[in-house]
N, C-alpha and C positions, 0 to 999 in steps of 0.2 A: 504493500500500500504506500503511495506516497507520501511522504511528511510536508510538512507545514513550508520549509525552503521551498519544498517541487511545485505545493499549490502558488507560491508566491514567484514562482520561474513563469510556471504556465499563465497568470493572470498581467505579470510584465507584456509576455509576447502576445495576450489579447489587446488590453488596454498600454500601452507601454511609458511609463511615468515622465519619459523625455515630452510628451505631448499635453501634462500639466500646464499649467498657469502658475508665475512662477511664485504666485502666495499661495498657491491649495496646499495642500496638506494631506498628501495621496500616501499608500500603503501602506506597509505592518504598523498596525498599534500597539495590539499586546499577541502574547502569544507567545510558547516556546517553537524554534526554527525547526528542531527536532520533532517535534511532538507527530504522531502520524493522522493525516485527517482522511475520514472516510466520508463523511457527509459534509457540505456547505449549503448555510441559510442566506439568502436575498433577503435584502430590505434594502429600502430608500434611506430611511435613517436609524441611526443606533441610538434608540429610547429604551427606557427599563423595560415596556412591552415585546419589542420587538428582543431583547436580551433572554429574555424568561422564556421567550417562546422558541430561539434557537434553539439554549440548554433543553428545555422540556421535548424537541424533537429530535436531538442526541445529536444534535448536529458539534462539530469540532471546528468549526471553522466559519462564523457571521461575516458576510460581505454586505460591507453600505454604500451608495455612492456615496452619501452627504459623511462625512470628515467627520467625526467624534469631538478630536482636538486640534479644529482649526484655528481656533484661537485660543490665545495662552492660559492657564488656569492656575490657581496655586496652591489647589487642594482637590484631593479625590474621594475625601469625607462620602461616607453613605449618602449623610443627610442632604448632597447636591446628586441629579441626577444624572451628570458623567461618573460620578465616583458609584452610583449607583448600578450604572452600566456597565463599568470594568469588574465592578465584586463579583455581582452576577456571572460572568463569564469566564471571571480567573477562575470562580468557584465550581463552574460547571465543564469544565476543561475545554471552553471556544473559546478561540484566540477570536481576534477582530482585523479586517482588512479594508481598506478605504480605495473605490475607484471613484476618484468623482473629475475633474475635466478632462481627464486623460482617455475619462470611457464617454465623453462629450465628442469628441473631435475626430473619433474614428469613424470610419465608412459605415459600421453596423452599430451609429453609438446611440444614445437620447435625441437628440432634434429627427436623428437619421430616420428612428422609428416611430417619432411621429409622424412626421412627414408619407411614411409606409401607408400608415395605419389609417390618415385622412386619404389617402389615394391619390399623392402627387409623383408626377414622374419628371423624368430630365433634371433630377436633382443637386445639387451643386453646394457648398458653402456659402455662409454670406462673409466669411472668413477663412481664407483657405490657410491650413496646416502645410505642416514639412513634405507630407507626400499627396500626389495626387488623391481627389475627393474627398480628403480628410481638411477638417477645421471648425468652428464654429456656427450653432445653425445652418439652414438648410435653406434653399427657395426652388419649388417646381412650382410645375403648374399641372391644374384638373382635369381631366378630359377632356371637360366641357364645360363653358360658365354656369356658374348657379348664381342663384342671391347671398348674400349675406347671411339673412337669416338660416337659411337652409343650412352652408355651410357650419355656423353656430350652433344649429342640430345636430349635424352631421360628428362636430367635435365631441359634446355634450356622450353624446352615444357611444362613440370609443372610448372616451375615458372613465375610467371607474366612479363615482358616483361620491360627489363633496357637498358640505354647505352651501360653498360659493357658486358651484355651478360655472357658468360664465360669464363674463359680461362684455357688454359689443357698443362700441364707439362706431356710428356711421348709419346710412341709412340699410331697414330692414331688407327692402327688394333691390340694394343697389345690387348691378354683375361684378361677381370675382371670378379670377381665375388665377391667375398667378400670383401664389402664397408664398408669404416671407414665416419665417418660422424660426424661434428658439425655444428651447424644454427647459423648464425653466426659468429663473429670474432673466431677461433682457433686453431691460429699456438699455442697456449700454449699447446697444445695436438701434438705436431709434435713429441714429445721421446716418445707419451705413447706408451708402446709392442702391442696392441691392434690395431694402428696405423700401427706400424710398420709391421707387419705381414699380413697386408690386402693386398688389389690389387690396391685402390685407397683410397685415405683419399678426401674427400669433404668439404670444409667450405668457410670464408670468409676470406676477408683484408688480404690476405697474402701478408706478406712484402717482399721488395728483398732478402735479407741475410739470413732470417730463411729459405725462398723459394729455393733459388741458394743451400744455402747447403743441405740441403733436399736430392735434385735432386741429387746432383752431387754426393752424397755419395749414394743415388740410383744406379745410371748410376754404379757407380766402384764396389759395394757388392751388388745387388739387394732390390729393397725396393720399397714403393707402389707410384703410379701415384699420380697427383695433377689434383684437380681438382678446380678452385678459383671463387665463386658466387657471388650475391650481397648481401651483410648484410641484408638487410631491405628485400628481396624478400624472403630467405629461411626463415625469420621470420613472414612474412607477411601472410605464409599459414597456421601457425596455429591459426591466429586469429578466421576463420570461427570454428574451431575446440571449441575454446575457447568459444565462443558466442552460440555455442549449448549447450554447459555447464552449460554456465550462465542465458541460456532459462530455464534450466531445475529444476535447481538448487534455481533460486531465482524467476520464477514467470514473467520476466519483459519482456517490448520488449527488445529486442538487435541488434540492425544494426553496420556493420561492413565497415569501410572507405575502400575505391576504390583507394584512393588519392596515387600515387607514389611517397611518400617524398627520394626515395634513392637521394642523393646530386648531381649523372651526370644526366647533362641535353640530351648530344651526343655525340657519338664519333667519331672520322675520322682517317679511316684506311688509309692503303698503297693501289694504285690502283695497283689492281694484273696483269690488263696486260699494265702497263707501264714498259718502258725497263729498264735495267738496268743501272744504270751509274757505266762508271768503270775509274777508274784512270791509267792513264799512267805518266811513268816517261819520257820525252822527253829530257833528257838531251845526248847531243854528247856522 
């Protein structure tokens, strides 16, 4: 059986850590290099849920994209939930392994499989990497135009099922077809020309300000729709992708977490047939 060095040989020549970002914070966390692993657990992120549920399904080995310890910590105390997550895991004999932009920028990475999964072809970076077809985000295009709305459906329906759902900057029945795409946080991609010249840009966490002006310099010159998902769902689909990879590639079992760690629990809208209230000024 392989050991924990061979799962970490084989997940280099998947995702290979030169294709990082050079703040992520990709590969071994914890774990002995020795240690021999027969099964590997998928998740997006490494939470005490997602920790408890590796150990409970004897798995030796958690892969997350999202980084554990991307940023600095000074304590791994129980009572904080990173210190929470390595106990669990020292204690249940899974080590922890991190692919996160390094499994972004390959041919078969995150945006790649979105872009799959809506049905875009002739697909390209909107950021090309070291080697051909690799780099950040995606942009094809649909068969065939549709509306806005539809496509927003069409999204809604591939990905697994959030509070947030989606939300859509543009009109309902305008025509898309050529989709700009990131999995993921990627308003930093909002100036790329690639972006700019599509029909709709799709990703995550867009904030007010980058978002408002976006649009609004849309609305006046023309420029492409928004379309805003959930971080963890458009990255969550390539795990099944990933786990065939690493069937194939290292020999092991591989099961893939179910578990919803996106952060809303629900949401509550406007009830759409409550009336309106409007304001009068009643002054003489």
């Amino acid at each position: 059986m392989p050991t924990l060095r061979d799962l970490q040989a084989v997940i280099e020549s998947l995702w290979p850590v030169d294709g990082a970002e050079s703040w992520d914070a990709v590969g071994l966390v914890s774990g002995d290099p020795d240690a021999v692993v027969e099964r590997v657990h998928l998740a997006v992120d490494a939470v005490p849920d997602t920790a408890r549920e590796a150990v409970a399904v004897g798995a030796d080995l958690l892969l997350t994209h999202h980084p554990l310890l991307l940023r600095g910590v000074t304590t791994i105390a129980e009572s904080t939930y990173k210190g929470s997550v390595l106990a669990t895991l020292v204690r249940g004999g899974c080590a922890l392994v991190a692919a996160h932009t390094n499994a972004d920028v390959v041919r078969s990475g995150t945006s790649a499989v979105l872009a799959d999964r809506i049905g875009l072809t002739d697909l390209r970076p909107l950021e090309s990497g070291a080697a051909a077809d690799t780099g950040i985000g995606r942009v094809g295009v649909l068969p065939e135009s549709v509306t806005l709305g539809a496509l927003a459906r069409r999204i809604v329906d591939v990905l697994p099922a959030t509070a947030s759902g989606v939300r859509v900057s543009g009109a309902y029945d305008q025509p898309v077809r050529t989709v700009a795409l990131c999995a993921g946080a990627g308003d930093s991609l909002l100036g790329n020309p690639l972006v700019q010249a599509a029909d709709v840009y799709v990703t995550s966490d867009l904030r007010h300000h980058p978002a408002s002006e976006f649009r609004e310099q849309a609305m006046l010159a023309g420029g492409p729709a928004l379309i805003d998902t959930s971080h963890w769902a458009t990255e969550w689909l390539w795990l099944d992708v990933a786990a065939e990879e690493l069937r194939r590639a290292a020999g092991v079992r591989v099961t893939v977490s179910d578990l919803r760690t996106d952060p809303w629990d629900f949401a509550v809208l406007p009830n759409a047939s409550a009336p309106t209230t409007e304001h009068h000024n009643e002054g003489a």
